[in-house]
N, C-alpha and C positions, 0 to 999 in steps of 0.2 A: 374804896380800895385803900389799902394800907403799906407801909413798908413790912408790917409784920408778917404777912402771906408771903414772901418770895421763897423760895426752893433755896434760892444761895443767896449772898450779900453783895451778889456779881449778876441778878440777873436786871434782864431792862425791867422797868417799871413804870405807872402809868396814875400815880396818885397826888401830882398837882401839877400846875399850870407849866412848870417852865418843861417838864414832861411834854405834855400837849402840846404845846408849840413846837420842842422840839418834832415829834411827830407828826404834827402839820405839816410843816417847814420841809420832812422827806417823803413825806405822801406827795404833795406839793410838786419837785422835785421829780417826782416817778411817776407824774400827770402830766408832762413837758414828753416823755416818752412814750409814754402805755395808757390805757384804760384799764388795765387789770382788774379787775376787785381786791379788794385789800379787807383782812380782814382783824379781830382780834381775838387771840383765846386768853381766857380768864382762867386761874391755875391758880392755887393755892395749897400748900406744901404741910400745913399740918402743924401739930407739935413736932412733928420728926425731921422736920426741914434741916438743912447740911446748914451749917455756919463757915466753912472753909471754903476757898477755892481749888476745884481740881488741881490738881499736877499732874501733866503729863509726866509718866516714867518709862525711860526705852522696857521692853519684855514682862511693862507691867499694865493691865486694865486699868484703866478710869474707874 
């Protein structure tokens, strides 16, 4: 996995170490509470992927 697959420049990601541990660290974290299953989806955005971040606008769509 790369930075180049993200949909936006805002999303989480998951392509090195300090990544992974962070994600350790709250899976971790939410095994102190639950058993859930936790899971990951793999998403990759294309050449057409956004480079901005949303802005919310009052009476306007995302």
């Amino acid at each position: 996995m790369t930075p180049d697959g993200r949909i936006t420049p805002h999303c989480l990601g998951l392509w090195n170490r300090e990544q992974a541990q962070a994600l350790q660290k709250l899976i971790a974290d939410i095994r102190t509470y639950s058993n859930t299953p936790i899971g990951v989806q793999l998403n990759h955005a294309g050449r057409k992927a956004g480079n901005q971040r949303a802005v919310a606008q009052p009476g306007r769509p995302r």
